[in-house]
mmCIF file of the N, C-alpha and C atoms, coordinates in Angstrom:
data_MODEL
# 
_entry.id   MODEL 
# 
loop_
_atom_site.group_PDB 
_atom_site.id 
_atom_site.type_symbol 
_atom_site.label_atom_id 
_atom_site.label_alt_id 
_atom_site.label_comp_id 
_atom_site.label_asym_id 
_atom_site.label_entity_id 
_atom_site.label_seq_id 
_atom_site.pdbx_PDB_ins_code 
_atom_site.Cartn_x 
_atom_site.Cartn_y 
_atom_site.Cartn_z 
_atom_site.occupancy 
_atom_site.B_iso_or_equiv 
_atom_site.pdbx_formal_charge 
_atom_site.auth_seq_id 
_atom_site.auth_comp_id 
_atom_site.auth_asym_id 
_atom_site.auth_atom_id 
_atom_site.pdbx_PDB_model_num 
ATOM 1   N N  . UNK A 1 1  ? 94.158  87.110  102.026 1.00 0.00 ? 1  UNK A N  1 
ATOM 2   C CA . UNK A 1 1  ? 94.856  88.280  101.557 1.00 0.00 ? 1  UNK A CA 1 
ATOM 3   C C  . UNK A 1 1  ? 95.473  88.968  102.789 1.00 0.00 ? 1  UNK A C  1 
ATOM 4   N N  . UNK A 1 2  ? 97.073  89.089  103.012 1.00 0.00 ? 2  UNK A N  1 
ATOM 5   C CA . UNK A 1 2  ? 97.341  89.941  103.702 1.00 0.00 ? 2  UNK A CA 1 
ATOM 6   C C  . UNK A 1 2  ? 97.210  91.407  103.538 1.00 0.00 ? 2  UNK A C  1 
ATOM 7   N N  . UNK A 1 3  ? 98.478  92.046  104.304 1.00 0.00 ? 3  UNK A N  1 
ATOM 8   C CA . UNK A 1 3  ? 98.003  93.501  104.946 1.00 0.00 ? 3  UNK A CA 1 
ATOM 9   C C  . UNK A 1 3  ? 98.773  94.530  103.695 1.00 0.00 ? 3  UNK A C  1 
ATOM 10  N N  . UNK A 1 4  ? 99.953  93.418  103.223 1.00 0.00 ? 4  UNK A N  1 
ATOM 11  C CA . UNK A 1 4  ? 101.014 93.961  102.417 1.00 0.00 ? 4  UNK A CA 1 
ATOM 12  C C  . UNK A 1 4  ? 99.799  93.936  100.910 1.00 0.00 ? 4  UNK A C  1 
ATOM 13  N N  . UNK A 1 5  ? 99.431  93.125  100.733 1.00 0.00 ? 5  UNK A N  1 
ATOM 14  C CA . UNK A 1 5  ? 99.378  92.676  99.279  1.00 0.00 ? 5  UNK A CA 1 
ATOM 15  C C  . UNK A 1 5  ? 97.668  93.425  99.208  1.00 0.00 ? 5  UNK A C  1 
ATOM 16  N N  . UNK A 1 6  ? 97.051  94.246  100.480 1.00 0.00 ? 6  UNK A N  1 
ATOM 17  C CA . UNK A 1 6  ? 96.299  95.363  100.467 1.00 0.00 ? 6  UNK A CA 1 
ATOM 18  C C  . UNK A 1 6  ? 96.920  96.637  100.449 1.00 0.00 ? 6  UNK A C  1 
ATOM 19  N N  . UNK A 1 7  ? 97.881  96.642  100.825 1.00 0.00 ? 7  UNK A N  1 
ATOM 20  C CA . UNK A 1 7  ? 98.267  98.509  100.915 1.00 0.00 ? 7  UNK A CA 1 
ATOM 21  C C  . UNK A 1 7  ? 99.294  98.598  99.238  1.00 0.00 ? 7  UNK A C  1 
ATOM 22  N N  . UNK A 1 8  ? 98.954  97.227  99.053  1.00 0.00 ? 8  UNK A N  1 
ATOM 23  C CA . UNK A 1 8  ? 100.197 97.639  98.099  1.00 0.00 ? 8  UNK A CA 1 
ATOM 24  C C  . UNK A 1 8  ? 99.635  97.660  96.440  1.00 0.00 ? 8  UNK A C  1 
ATOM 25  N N  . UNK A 1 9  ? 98.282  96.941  96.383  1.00 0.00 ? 9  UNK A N  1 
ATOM 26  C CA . UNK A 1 9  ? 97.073  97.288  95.564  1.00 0.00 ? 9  UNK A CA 1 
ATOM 27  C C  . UNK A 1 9  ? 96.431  98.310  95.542  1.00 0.00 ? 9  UNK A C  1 
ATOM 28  N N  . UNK A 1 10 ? 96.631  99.165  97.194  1.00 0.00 ? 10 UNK A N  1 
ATOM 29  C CA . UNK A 1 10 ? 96.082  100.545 96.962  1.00 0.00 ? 10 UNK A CA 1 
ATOM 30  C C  . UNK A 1 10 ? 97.012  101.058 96.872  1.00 0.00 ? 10 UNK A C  1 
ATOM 31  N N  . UNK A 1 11 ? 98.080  101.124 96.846  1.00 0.00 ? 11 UNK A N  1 
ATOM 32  C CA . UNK A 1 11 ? 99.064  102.425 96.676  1.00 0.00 ? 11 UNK A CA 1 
ATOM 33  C C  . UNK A 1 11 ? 99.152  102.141 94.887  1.00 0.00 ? 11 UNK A C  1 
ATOM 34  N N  . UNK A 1 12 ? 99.046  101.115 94.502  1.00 0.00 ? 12 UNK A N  1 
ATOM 35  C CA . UNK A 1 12 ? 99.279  100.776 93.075  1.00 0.00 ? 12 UNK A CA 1 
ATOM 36  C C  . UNK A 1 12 ? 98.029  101.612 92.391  1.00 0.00 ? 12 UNK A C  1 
ATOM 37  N N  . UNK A 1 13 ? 96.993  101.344 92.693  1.00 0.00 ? 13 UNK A N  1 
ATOM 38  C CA . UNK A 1 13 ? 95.517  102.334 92.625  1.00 0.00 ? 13 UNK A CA 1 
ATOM 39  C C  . UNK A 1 13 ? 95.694  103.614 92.575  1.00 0.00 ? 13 UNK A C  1 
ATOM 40  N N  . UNK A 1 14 ? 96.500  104.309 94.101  1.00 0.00 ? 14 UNK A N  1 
ATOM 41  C CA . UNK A 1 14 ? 96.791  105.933 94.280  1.00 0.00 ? 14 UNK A CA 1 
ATOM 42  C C  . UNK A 1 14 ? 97.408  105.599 93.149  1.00 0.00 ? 14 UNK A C  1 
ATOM 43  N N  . UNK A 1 15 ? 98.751  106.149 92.682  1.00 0.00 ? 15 UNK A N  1 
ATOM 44  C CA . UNK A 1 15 ? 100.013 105.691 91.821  1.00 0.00 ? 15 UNK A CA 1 
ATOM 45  C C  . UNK A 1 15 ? 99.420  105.644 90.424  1.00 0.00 ? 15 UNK A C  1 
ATOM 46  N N  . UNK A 1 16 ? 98.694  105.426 90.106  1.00 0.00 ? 16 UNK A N  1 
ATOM 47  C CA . UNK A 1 16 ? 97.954  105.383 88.724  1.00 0.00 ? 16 UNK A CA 1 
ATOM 48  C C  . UNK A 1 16 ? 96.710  105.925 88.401  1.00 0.00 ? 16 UNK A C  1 
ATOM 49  N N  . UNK A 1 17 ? 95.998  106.670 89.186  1.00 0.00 ? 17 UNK A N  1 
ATOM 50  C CA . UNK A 1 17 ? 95.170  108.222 89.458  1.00 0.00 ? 17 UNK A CA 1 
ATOM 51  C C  . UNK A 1 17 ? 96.232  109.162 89.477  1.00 0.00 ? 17 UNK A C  1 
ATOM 52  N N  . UNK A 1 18 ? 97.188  109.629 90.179  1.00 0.00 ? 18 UNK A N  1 
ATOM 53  C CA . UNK A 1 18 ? 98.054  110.516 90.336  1.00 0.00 ? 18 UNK A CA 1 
ATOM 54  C C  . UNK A 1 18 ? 98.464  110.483 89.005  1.00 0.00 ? 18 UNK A C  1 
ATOM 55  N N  . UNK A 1 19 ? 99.570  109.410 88.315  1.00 0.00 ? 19 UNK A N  1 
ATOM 56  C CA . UNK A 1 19 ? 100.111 109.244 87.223  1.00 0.00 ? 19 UNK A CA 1 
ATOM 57  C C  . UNK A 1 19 ? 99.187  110.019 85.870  1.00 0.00 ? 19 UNK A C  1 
ATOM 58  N N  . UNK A 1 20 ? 97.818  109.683 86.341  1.00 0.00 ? 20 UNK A N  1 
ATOM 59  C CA . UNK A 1 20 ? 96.979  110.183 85.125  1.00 0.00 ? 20 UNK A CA 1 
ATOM 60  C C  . UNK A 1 20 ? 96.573  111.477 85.044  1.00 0.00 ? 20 UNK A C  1 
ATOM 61  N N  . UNK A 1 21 ? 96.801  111.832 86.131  1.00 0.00 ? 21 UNK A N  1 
ATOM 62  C CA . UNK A 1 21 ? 96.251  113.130 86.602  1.00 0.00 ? 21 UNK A CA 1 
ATOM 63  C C  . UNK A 1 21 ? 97.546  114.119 86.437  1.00 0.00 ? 21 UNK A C  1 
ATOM 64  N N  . UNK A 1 22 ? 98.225  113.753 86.300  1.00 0.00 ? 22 UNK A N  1 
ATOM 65  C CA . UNK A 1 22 ? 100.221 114.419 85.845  1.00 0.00 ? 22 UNK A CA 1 
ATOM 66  C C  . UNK A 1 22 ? 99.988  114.441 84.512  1.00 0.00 ? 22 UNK A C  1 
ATOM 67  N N  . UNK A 1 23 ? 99.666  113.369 83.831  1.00 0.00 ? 23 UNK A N  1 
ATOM 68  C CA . UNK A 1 23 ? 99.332  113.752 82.294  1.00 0.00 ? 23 UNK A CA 1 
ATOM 69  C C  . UNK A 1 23 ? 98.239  114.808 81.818  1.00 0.00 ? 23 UNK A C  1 
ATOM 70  N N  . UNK A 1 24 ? 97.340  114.486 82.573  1.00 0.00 ? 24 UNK A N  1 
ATOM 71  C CA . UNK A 1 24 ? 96.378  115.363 82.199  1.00 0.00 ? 24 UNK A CA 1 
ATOM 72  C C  . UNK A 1 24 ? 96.403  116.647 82.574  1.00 0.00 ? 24 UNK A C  1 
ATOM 73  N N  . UNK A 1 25 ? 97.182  117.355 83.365  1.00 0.00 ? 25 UNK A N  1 
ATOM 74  C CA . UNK A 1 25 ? 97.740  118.960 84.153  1.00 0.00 ? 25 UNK A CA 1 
ATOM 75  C C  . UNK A 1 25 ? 98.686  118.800 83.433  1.00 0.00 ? 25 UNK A C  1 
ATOM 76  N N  . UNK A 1 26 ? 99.491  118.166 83.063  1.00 0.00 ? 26 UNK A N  1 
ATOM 77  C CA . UNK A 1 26 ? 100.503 118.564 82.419  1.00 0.00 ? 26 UNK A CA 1 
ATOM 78  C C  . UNK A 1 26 ? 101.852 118.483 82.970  1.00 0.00 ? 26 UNK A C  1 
ATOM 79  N N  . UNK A 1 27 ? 101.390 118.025 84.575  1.00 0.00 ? 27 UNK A N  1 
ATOM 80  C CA . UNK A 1 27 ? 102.324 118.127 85.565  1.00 0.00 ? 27 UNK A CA 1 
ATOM 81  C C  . UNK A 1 27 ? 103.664 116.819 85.533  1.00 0.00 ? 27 UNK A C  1 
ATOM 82  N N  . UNK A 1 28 ? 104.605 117.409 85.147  1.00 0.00 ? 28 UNK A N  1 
ATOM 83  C CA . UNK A 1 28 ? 105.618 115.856 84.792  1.00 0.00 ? 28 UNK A CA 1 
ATOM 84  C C  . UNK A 1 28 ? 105.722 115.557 86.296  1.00 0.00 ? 28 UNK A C  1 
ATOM 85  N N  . UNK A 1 29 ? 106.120 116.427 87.483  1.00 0.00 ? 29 UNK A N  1 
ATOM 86  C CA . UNK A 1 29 ? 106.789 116.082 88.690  1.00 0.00 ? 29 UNK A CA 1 
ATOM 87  C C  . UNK A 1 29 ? 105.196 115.283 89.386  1.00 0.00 ? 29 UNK A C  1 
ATOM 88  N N  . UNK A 1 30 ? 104.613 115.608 88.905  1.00 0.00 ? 30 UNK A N  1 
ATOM 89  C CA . UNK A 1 30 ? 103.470 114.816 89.650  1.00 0.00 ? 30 UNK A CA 1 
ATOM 90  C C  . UNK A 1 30 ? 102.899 113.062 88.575  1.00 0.00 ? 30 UNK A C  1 
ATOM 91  N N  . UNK A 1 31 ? 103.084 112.970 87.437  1.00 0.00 ? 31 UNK A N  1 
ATOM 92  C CA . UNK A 1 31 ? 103.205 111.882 86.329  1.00 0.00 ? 31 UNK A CA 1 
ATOM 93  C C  . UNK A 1 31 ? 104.230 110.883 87.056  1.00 0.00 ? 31 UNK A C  1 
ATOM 94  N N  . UNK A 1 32 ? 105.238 111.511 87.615  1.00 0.00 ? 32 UNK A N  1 
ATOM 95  C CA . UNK A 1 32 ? 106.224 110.968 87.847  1.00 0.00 ? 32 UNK A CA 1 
ATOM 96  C C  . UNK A 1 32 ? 106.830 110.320 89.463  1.00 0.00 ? 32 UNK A C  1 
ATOM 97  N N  . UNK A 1 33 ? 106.109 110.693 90.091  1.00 0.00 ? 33 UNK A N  1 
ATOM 98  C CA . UNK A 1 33 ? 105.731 110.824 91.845  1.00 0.00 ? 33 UNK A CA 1 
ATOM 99  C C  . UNK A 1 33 ? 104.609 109.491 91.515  1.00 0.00 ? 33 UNK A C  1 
ATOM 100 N N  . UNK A 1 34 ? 103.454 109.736 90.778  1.00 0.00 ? 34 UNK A N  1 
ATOM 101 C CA . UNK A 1 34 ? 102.625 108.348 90.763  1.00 0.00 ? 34 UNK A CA 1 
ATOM 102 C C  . UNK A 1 34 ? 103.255 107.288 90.007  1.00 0.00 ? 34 UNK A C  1 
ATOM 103 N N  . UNK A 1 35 ? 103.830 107.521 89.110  1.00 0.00 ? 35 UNK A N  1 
ATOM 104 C CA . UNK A 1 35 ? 104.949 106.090 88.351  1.00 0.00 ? 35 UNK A CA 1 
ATOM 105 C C  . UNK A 1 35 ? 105.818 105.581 89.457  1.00 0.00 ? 35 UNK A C  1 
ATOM 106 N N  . UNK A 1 36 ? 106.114 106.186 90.420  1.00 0.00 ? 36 UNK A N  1 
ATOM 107 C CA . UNK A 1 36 ? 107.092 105.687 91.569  1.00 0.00 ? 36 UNK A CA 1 
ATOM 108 C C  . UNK A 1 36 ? 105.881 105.061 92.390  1.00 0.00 ? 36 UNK A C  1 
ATOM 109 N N  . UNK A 1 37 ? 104.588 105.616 93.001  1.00 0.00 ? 37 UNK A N  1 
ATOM 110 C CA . UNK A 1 37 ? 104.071 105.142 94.061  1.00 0.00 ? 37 UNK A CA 1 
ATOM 111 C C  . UNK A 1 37 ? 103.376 104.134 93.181  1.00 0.00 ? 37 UNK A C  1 
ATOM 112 N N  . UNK A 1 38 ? 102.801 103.844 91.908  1.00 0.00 ? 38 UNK A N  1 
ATOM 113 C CA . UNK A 1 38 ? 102.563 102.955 91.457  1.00 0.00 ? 38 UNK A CA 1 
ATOM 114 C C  . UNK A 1 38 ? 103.476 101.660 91.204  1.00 0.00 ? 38 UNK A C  1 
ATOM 115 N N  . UNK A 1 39 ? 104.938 101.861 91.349  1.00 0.00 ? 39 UNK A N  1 
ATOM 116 C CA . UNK A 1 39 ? 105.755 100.815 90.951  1.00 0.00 ? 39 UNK A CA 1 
ATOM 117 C C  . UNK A 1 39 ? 106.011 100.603 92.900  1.00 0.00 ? 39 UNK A C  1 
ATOM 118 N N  . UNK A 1 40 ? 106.116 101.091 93.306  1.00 0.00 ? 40 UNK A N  1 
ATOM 119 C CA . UNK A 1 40 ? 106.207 100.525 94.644  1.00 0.00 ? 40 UNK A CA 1 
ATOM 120 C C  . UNK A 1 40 ? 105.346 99.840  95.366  1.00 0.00 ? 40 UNK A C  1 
ATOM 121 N N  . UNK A 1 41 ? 103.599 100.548 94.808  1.00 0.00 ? 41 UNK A N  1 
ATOM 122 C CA . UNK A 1 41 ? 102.273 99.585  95.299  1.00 0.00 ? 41 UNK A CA 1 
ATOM 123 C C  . UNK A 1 41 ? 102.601 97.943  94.809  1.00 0.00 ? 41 UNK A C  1 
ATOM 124 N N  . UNK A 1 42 ? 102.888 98.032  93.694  1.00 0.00 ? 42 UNK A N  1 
ATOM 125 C CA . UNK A 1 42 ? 103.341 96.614  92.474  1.00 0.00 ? 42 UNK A CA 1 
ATOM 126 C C  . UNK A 1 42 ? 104.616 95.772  93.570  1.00 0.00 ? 42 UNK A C  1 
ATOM 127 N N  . UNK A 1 43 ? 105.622 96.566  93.863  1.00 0.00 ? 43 UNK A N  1 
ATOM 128 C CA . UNK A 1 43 ? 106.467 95.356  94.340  1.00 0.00 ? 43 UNK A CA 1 
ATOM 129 C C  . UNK A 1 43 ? 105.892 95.310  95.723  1.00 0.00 ? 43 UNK A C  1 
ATOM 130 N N  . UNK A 1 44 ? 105.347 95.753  96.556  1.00 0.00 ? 44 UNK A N  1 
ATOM 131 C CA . UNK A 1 44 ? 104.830 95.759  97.763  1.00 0.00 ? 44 UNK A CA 1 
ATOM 132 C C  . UNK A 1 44 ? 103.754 94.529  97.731  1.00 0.00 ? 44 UNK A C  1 
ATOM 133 N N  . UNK A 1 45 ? 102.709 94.790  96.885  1.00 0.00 ? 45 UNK A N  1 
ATOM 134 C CA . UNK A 1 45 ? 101.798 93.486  96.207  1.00 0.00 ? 45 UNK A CA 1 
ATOM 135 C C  . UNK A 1 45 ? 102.579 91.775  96.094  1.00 0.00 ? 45 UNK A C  1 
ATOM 136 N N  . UNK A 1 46 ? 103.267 92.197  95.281  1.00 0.00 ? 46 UNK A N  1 
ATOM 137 C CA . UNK A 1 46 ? 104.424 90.794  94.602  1.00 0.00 ? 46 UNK A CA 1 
ATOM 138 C C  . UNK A 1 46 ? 104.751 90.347  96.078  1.00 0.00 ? 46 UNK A C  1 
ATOM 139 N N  . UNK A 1 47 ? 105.222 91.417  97.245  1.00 0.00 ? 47 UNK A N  1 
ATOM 140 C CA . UNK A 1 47 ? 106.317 90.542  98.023  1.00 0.00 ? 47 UNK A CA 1 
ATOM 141 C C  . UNK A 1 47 ? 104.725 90.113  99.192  1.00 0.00 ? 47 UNK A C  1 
ATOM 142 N N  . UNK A 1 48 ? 103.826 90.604  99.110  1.00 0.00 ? 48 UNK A N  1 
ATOM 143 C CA . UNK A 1 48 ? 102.921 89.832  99.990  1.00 0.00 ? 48 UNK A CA 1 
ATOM 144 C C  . UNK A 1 48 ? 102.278 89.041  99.115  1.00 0.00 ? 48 UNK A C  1 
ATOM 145 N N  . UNK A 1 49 ? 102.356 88.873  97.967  1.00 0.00 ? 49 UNK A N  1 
ATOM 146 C CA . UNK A 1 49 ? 101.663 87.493  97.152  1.00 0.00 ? 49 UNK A CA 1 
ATOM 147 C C  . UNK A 1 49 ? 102.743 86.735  97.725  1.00 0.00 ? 49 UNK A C  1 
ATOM 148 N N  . UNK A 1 50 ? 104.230 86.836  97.469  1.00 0.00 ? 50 UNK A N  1 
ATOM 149 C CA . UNK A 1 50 ? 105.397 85.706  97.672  1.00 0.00 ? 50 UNK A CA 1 
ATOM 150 C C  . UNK A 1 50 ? 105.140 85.186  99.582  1.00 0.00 ? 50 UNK A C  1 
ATOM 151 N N  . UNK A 1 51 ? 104.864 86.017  100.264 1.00 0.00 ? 51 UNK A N  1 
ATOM 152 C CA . UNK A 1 51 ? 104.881 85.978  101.590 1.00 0.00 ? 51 UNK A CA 1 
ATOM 153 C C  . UNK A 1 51 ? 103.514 84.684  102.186 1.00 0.00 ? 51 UNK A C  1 
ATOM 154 N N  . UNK A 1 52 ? 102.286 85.102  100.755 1.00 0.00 ? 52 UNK A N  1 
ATOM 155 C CA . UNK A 1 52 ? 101.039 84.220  101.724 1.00 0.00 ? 52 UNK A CA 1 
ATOM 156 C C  . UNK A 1 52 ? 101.128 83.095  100.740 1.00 0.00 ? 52 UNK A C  1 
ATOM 157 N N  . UNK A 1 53 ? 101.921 82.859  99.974  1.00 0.00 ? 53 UNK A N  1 
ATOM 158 C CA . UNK A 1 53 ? 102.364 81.388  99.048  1.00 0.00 ? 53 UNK A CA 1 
ATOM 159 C C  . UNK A 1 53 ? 103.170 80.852  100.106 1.00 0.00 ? 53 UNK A C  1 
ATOM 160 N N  . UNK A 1 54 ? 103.944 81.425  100.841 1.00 0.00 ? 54 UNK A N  1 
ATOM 161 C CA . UNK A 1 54 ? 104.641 81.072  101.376 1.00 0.00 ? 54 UNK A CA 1 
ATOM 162 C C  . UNK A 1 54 ? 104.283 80.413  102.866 1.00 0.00 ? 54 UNK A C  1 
ATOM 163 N N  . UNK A 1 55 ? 103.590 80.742  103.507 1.00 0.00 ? 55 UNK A N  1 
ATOM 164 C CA . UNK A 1 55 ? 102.395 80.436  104.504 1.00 0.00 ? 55 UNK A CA 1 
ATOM 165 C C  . UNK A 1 55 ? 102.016 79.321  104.193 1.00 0.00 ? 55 UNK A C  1 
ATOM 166 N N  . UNK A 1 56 ? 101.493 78.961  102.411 1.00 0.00 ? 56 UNK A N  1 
ATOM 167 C CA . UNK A 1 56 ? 100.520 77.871  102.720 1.00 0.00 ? 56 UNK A CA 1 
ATOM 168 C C  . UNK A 1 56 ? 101.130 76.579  102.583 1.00 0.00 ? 56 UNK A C  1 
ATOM 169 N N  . UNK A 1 57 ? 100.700 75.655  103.026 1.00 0.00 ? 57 UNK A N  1 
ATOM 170 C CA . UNK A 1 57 ? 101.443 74.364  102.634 1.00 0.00 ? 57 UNK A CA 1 
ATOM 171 C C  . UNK A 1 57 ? 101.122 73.624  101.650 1.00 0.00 ? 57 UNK A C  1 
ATOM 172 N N  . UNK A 1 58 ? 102.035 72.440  101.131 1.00 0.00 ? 58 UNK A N  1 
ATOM 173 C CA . UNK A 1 58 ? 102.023 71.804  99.776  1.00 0.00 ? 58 UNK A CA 1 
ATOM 174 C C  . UNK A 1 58 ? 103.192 72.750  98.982  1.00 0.00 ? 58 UNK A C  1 
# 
């Protein structure tokens, strides 16, 4: 497991506590701040899954 496809599982983690926590306050600008850091943990993840496929051989 790289470094990407760790920060990018935890930001996906933050990102979806925050997100829930916007619903539950009521807070849209904060619902909506974790839907972004959650969709960015997600492609951050994807491009270090694509990166250590890419590393291995076969």
């Amino acid at each position: 497991m790289n470094k990407d496809q760790v920060k990018g599982r935890v930001n996906e983690a933050a990102g979806k506590v925050k997100e829930v926590a916007g619903k539950v306050t009521g807070s849209a600008s904060t619902e909506v701040k974790g839907t972004a850091q959650k969709v960015a943990g997600k492609t951050q993840a994807a491009y270090g899954d694509a990166k250590e496929k890419a590393q291995k051989p076969g």
